[in-house]
N, C-alpha and C positions, 0 to 999 in steps of 0.2 A: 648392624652398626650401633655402637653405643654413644652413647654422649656425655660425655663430663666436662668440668667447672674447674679452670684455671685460675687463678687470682695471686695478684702481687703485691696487696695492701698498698694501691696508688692513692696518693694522697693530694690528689688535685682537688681542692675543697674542702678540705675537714683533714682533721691531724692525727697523729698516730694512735693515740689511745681510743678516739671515737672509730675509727677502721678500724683497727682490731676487733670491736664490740659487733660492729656492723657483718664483718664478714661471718662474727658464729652466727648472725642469724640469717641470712643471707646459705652459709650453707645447710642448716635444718631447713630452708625452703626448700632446696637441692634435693636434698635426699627423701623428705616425701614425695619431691613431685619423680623422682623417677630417674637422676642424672647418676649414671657408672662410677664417677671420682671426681676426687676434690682433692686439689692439691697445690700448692705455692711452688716458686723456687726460691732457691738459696743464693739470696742477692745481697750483696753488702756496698756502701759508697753513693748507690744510684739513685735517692729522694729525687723528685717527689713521684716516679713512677713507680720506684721496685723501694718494698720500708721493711721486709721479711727478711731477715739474718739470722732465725732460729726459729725454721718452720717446723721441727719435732716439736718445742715445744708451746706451738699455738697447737697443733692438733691434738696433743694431750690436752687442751682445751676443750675441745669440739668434739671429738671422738665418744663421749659419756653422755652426751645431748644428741648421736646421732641415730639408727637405726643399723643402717642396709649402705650407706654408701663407704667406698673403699676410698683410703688415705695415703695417697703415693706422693712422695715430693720428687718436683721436676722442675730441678733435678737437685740431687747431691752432686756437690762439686767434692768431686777425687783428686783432689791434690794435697801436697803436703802439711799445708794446715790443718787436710781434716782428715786423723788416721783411722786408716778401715775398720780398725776395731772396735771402735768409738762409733766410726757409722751405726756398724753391727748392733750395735749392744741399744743403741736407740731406736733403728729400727723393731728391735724383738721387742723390746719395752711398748709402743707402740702397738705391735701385734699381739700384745698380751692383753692392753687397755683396751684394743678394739673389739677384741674377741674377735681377732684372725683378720681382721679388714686390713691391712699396712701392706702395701708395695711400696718399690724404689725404684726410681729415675736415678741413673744418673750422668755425670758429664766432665767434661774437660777445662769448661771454662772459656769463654769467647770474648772478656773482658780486661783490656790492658790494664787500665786502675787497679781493679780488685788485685790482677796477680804483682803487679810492682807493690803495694802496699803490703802483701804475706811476702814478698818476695818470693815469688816464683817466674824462672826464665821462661819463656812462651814457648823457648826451643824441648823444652823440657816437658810439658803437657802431657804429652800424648805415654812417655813412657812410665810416667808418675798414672796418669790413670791406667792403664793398661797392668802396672802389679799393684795397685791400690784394689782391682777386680780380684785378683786372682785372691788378695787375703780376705777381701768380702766374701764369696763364694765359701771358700774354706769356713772366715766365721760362722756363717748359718747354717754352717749343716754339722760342722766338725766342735763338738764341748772340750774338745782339747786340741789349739793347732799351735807349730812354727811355722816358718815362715823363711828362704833365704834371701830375697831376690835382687833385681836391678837398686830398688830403691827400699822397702822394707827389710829390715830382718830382724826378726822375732823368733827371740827360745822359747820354749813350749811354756804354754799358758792354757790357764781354763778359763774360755769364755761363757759369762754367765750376764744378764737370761740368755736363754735361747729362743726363739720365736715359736709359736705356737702353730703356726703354718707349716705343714709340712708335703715336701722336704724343706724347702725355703718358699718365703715370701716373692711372688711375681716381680720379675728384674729385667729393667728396660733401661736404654743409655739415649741419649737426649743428642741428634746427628743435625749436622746441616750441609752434610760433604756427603758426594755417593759413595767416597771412600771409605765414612766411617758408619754409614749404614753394610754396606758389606762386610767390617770387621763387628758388627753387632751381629750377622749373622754367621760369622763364622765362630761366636765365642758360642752361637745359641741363646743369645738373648734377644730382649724384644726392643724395638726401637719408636723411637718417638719424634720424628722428622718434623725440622722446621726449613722449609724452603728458602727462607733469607729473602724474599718476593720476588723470586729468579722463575715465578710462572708453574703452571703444570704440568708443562712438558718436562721441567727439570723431576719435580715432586715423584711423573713416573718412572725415569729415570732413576733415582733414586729407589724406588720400588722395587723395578725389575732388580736392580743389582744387590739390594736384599735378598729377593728371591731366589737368587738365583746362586749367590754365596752360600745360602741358607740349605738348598737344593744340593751342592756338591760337597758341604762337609760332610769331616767324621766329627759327628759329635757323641760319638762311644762312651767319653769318658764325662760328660756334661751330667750331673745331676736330673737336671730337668728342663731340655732344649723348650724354648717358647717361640714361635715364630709370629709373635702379637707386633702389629704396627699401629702405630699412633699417629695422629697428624698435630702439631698445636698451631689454633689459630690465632693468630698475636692481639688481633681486636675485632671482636665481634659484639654486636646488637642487636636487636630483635625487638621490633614493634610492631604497630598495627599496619600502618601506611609506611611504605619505603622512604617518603619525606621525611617522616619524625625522626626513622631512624637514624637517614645520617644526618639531617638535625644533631640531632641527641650525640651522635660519637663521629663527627667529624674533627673536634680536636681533638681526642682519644688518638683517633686512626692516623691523622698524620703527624702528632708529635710523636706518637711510637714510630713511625716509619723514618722523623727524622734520629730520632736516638739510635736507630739500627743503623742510618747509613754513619751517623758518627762515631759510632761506634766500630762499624765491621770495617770502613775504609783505612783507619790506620792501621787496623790487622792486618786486613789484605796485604800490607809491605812485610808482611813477617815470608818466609819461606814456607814454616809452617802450616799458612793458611793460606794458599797460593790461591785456592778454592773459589775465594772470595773476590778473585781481582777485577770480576766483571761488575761489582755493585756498586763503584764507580759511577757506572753508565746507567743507573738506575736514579740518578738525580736530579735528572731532567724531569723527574715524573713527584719531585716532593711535595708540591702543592695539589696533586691531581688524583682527588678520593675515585673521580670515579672509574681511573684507570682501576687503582688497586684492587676496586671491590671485583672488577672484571679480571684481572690480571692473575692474580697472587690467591692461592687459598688460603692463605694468611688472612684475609681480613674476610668478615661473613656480616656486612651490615642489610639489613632489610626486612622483609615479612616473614612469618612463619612461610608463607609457600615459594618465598625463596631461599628458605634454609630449607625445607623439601627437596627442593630441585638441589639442591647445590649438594647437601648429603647423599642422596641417590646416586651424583657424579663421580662424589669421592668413593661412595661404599663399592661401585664400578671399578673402580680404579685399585681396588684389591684393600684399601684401609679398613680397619676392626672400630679405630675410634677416633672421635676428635676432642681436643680438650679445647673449648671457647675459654678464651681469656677476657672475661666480661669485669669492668675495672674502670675506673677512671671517669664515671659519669654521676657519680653521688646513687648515694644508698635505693632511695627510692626508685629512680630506674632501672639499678639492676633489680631490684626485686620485682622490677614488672617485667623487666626483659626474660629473667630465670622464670617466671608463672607464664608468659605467653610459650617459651620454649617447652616447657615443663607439661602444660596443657594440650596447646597443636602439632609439636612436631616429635618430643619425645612417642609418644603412642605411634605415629605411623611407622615407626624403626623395632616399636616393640615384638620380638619374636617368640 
């Protein structure tokens, strides 16, 4: 089981230029104490929780101050505004400056704002990432690709850099449907599962039908199948006493939980994301941390030896890693949340 450090430059107390500064150091604590990745996602519109809209280039930031830990962003958003090749070319960039450290999340988009303002139809998502992959894949292994497809077409070109990773840099797509955990593993990629706080039951669900898509493909013609699962947990804490903790990130935990139900509930009326239509009925529960902390692997607030137990649950449950999204509590707590995690529970996972 590995553990790594999610963060989305929340700006609840201090403003964008002091978060920025805060989080490079925040992740050199990371990476001596021993955490697997670090990495933002690609959020545009959303202050004052998500303030990252060009997470390549803060990790070119970090990346030259860091050691041993790997820089994955989770996610790239595959859609028409951001074309693959361009991913490409950043990514490799990245994997050049880390000396090989760079992976990629990426994703579809779960955010009605963000795609009305690129203009992009919701109906349209799934088919824009789905050949936005295909010319990824091709960029990183292929110094010369076209391209014909749905949505891309591209006459032959040389792309340059290339990543330094070979064959390509570790590739994972960011799921909160069983549906779309199953077609990550039928592309042979690795997936990074967020429950939507629809429980464990669903999380295993999810699981098995990774598994199990992953199990009955042909992936013959895959460069480099990965069957790595990820979990990300949307707010977690870590302190001495369970009281401090949720102390400390009870508005964290439930204004994220309300931005996810206002956010996913108008989706849910899309066709699209039919998926979603039950989180609805998850509202009843918005003021109620300590269902979620029991409920949802989504939220992990408490003591090192209940991130023990709870990690043990999950590494049971067939997942490789989890990304705590540690955020929104001012500087000084995460970095004592990151040193108490960093000290008592990272080593009991150590293999």
């Amino acid at each position: 089981m590995k553990i790594g450090l999610l963060q989305e430059g929340d700006l609840t107390g201090t403003d964008q230029a002091t978060r920025y500064h805060d989080l490079v150091e925040e992740v050199k604590l990371a990476d001596r104490l021993g955490f697997s990745t670090w990495g933002t996602s690609e959020q545009h519109f959303s202050p004052p929780r998500f303030s990252v809209a060009a997470p390549e280039v803060l990790y070119a930031a970090i990346a030259p101050q860091t050691e041993r830990i790997k820089f994955r962003t989770m996610a790239s958003v595959m859609l028409a505004w951001n074309h693959p090749i361009l991913v490409a070319e950043r990514l490799a960039t990245l994997d050049i400056m880390s000396n090989g450290r760079a992976e990629i999340c990426t994703a579809r988009s779960n955010n009605l704002t963000t795609m009305n303002v690129f203009g992009v139809d919701p109906s349209e998502t799934r088919a824009q990432w789905e050949d936005s992959m295909d010319v990824l894949m091709k960029a990183m292994v292929d110094p010369v690709l076209s391209h014909d497809g749905p949505v891309w077409k591209i006459p032959e070109a040389q792309i340059v850099p290339q990543p330094i990773t070979r064959p390509h840099p570790p590739v994972s797509v960011a799921a909160s449907s069983v549906e779309s955990n199953g077609n990550a593993a039928k592309r042979g990629i690795g997936v990074i599962t967020f429950e939507n706080y629809f429980g464990f039951d669903y999380l295993q669900e999810c699981n098995e039908a990774y598994d199990a898509a992953f199990a009955a493909a042909d992936h013959s013609n895959v460069v480099a199948p990965n069957d790595y699962k990820g979990l990300y947990v949307a707010t977690a804490y870590c302190a001495p006493t369970r009281e401090e903790a949720l102390e400390t990130a009870r508005e964290v935990a439930l204004g994220y939980f309300k931005f996810i139900l206002d956010l996913y509930i108008p989706l849910s009326k899309n066709p699209n994301y039919k998926y979603l239509d039950i989180i609805e009925k998850l509202r009843e529960h918005e003021g109620d941390l300590a269902w979620l902390c029991d409920h949802s692997p989504s939220v992990m607030i408490g003591t090192p030896e209940d991130y023990i137990a709870r990690l043990e649950h999950l590494e049971a449950m067939g997942m490789d890693e989890v990304l705590l999204r540690i955020d929104g509590v001012g500087h000084e707590n995460i970095m004592r949340s990151i040193e108490l995690i960093g000290t008592e529970v990272i080593p009991r996972f150590s293999r």
